[in-house]
C-alpha positions as CSV (number, residue, x, y, z in Angstrom):
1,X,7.3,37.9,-22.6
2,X,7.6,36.4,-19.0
3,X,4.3,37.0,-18.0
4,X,3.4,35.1,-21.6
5,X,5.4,32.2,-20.9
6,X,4.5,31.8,-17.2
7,X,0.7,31.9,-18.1
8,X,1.7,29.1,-20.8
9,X,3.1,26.9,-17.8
10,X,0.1,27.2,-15.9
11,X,-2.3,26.6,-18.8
12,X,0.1,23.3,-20.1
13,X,-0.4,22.5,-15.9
14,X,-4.4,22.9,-15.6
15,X,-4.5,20.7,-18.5
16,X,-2.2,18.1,-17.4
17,X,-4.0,17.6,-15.0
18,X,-7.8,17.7,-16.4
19,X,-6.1,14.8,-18.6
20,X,-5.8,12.5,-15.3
21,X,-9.0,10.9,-15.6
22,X,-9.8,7.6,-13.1
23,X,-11.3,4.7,-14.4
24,X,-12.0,1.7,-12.3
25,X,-10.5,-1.5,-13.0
26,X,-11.4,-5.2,-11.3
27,X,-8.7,-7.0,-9.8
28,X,-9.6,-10.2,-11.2
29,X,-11.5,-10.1,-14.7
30,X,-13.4,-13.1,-13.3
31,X,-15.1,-13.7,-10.3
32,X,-13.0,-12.9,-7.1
33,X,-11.6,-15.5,-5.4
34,X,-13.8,-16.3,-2.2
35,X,-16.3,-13.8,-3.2
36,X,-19.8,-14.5,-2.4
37,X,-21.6,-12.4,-5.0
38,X,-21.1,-10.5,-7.9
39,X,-21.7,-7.0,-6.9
40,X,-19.8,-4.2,-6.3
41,X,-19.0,-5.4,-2.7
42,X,-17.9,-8.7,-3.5
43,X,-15.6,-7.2,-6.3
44,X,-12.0,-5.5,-5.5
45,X,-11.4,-3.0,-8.0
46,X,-8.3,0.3,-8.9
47,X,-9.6,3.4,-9.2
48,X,-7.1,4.4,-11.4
49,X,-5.4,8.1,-11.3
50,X,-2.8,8.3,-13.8
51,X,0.0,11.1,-12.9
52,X,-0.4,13.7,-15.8
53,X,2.4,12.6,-17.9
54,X,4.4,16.2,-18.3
55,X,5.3,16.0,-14.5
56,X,5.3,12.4,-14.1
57,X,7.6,10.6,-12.0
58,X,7.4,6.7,-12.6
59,X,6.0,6.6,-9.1
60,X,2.7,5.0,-7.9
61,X,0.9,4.1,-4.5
62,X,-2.0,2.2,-4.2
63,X,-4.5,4.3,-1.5
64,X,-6.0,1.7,0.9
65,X,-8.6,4.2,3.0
66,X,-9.6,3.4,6.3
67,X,-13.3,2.4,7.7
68,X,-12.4,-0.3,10.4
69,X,-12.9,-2.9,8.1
70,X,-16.5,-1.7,8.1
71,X,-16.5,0.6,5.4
72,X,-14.4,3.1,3.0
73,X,-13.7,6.5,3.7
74,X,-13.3,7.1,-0.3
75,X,-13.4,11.0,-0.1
76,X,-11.2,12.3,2.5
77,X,-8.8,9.0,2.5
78,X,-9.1,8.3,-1.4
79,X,-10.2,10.5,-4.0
80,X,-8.5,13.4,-2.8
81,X,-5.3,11.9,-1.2
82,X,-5.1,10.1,-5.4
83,X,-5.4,14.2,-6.9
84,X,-2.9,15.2,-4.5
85,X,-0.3,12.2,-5.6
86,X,-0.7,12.9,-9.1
87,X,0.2,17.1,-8.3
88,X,3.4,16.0,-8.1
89,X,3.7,13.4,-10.8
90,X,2.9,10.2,-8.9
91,X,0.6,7.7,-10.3
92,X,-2.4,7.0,-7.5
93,X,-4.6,3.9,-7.1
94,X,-7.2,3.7,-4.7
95,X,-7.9,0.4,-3.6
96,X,-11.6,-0.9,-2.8
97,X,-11.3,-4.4,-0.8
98,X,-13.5,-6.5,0.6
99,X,-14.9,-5.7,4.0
100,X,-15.9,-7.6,7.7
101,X,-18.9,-6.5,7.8
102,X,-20.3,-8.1,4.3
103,X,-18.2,-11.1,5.5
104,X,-15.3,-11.3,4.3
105,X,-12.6,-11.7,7.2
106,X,-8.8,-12.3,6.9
107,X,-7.3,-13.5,5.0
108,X,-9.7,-12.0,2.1
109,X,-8.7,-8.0,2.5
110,X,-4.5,-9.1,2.6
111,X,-5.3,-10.5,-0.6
112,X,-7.0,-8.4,-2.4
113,X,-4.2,-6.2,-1.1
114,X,-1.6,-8.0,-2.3
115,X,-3.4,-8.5,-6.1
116,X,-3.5,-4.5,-5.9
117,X,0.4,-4.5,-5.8
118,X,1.0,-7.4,-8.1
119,X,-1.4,-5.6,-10.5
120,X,0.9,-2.6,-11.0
121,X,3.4,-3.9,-10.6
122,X,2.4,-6.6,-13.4
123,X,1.5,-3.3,-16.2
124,X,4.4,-1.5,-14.8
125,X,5.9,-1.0,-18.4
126,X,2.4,-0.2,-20.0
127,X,1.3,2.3,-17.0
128,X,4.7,4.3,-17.3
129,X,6.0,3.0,-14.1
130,X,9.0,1.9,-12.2
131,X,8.2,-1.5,-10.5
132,X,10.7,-0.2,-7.5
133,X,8.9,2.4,-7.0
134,X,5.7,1.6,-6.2
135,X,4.3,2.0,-2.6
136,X,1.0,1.9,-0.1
137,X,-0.5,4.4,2.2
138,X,-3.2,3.5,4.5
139,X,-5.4,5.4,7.0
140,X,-6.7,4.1,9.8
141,X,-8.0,0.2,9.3
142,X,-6.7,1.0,5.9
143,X,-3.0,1.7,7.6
144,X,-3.4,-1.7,9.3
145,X,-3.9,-3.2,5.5
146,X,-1.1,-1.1,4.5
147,X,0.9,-2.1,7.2
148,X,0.1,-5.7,6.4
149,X,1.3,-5.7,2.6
150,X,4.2,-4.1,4.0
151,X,4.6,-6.7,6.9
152,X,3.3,-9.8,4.9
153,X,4.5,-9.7,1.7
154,X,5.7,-13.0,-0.6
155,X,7.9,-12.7,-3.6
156,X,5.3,-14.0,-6.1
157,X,4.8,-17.2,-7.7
158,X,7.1,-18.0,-10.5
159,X,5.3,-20.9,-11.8
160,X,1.9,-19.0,-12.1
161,X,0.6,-18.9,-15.7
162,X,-1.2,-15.2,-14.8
163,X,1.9,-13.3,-15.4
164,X,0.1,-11.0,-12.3
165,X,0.6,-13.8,-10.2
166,X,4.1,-13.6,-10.8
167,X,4.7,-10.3,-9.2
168,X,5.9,-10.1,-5.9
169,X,3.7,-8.3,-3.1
170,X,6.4,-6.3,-1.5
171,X,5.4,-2.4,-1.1
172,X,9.2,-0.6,-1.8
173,X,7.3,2.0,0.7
174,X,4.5,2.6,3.5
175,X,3.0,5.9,4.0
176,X,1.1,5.1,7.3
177,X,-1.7,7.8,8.4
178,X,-2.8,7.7,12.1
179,X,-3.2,3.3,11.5
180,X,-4.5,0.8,13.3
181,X,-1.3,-1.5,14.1
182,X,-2.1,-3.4,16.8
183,X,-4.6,-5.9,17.7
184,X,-2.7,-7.2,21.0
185,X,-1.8,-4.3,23.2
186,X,-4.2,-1.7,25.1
187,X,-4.2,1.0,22.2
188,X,-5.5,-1.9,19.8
189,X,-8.6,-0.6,18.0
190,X,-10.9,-4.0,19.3
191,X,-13.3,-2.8,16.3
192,X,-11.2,-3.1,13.4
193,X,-9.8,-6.4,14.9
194,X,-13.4,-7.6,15.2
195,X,-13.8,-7.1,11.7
196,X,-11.2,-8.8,10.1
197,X,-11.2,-11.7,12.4
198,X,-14.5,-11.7,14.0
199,X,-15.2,-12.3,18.0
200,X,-13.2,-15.5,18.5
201,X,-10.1,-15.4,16.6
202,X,-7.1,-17.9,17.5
203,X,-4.5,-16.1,19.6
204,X,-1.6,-16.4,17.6
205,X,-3.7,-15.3,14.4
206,X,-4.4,-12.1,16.5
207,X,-0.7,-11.7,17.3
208,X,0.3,-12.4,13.6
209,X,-1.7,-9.6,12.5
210,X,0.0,-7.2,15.5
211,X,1.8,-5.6,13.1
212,X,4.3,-4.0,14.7
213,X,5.5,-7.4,16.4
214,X,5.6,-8.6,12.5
215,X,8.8,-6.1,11.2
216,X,11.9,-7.5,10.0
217,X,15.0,-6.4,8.0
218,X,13.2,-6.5,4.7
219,X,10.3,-4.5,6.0
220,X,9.8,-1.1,3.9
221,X,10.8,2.0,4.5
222,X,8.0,4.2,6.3
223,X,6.4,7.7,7.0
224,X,4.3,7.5,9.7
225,X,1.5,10.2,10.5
226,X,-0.4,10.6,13.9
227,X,-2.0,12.7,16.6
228,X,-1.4,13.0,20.4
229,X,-5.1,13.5,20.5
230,X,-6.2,10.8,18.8
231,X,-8.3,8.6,20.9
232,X,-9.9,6.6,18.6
233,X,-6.9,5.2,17.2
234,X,-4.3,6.5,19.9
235,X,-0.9,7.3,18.9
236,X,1.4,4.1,20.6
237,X,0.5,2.2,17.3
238,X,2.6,4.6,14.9
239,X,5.0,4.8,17.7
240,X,5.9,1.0,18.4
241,X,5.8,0.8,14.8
242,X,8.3,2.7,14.4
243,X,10.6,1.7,17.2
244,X,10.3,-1.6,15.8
245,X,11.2,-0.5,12.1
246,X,14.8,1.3,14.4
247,X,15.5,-1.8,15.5
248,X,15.6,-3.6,12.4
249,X,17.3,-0.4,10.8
250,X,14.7,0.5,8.3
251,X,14.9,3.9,7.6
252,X,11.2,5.7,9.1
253,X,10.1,9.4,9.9
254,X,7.5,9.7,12.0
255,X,5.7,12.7,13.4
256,X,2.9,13.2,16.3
257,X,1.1,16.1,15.8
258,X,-0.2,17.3,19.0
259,X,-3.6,18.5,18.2
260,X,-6.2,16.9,16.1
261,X,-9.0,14.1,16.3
262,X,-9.3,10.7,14.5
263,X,-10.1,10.4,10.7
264,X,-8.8,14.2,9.5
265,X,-7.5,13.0,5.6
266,X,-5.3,16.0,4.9
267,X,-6.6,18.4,7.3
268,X,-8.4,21.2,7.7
269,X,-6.6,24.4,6.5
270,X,-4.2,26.3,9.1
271,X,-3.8,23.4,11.4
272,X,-0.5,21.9,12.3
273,X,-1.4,18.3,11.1
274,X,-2.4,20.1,8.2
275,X,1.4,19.8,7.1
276,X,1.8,16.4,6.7
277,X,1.4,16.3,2.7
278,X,4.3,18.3,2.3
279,X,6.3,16.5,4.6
280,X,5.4,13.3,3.0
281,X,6.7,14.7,-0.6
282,X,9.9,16.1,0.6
283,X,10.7,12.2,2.7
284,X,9.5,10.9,-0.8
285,X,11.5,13.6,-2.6
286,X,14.4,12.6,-0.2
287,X,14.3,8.6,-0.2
288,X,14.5,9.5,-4.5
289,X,11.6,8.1,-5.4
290,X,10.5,11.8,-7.2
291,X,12.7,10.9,-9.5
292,X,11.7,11.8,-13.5
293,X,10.4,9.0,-15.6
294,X,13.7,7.9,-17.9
């Protein structure tokens, strides 16, 4: 009878999850604001992974993968870090924003950033979710995005007659994987700044976007991920980013793994960094926003 019931578990599992399907949706049913075309590019979508609802938790995060501004790493830093959210009941949305290199600079990518959050948060009630629990996690260029909702957020405006305008752009968490933070200091990645500002950008619009010299009391609560060998996008920006979120008291974990290259998603299988995903559920389990869906 055990064996019976156990087998039942796993079957009502498998098919919880088979029932996530993604489905894409644009993050303004017109045209973009600022876009200069109509194709895919020029048009910021969701990819939508609902959590299976027998396990869900009235969590979500939006997935911003990295690509230096350049491109998206949708695989390794999106459609597999959504499946792995919704295994343990949290809602996933990958987020596919405009890019430097097809010309849109900053302030485009915040904003379609910002949209992303006021848009779940908006169909919070329809999408099974808690509006204070929704969060970002960024890797790479897509850390310095995630970084800046976190870092750049505005309440929302009241007045707006698109009730998604109304929404505030706060993240109520950052999960920050090896990011670019940045674009002042030594360990800056000078491509991803390129990018998003372009070769002469005003100085104090290049330190406004140095993240970790943007943090205040209302910043977000953070899980940072890194590697000691990470030269690409070395490891001083998760760690002044988190000294800075200890001075302001914001409660952060970070850890620096000491082996492992730039760009490893979850991680390959028996490696230290490997770990992280668990790590990351247990802060999330911790900080209570695991919680069942009332």
């Amino acid at each position: 009878m055990k064996l019976i019931l156990t087998l039942l578990s796993c079957f009502m599992l498998i098919n919880a999850f088979a029932q996530s399907t993604p489905d894409t949706l644009q993050l303004w049913s017109d045209s973009a604001p600022g876009a200069t075309g109509s194709e895919a590019k020029d048009q910021p979508s969701l990819i939508r992974y609902p959590a299976p609802e027998e396990i869900a938790t009235g969590a979500a995060v939006v997935v911003c993968p990295g690509g230096g501004y350049n491109m998206l790493a949708m695989d390794h830093e999106g459609h597999q870090i959504a499946k792995w959210l919704n295994s343990f009941g949290v809602s996933a949305y990958i987020l596919t924003y405009r890019l430097g290199k097809n010309g849109y600079k900053h302030p485009i990518p915040m904003n379609d950033g910002k949209r992303a959050i006021r848009t779940v948060r908006a169909h919070a009630e329809k999408w099974s979710i808690d509006p204070n629990r929704i969060g970002v996690l960024g890797f790479s260029a897509g850390g310095h995005m995630a970084s800046t909702l976190g870092t750049h957020f505005d309440a929302g405006d009241a007045s707006a007659n698109n009730m998604i305008e109304q929404q505030s752009s706060r993240p109520d968490f950052m999960v920050l994987l090896y990011p670019v933070i940045s674009f002042t200091e030594d360990y800056q990645h000078a491509g991803s700044r390129r990018s998003l500002l372009g070769d002469n950008a005003d100085a104090e619009l290049i330190a406004s976007l140095s993240n970790e010299r943007q943090v205040k009391a209302d910043t977000p609560p953070t899980f940072l991920v890194h590697t000691n060998e990470d030269t690409g996008v070395p490891p001083e920006n998760s760690i002044y980013f988190y000294l800075a979120l200890r001075e302001n008291n914001i409660p952060a974990e970070l850890h620096v793994f000491e082996k492992g290259r730039h760009g490893l998603g979850m991680g390959s299988r028996y490696s230290a960094f490997s770990a992280w995903p668990e790590l990351c559920e247990a802060w999330m389990l911790e900080r209570g926003l695991l919680v069942s869906n009332p």
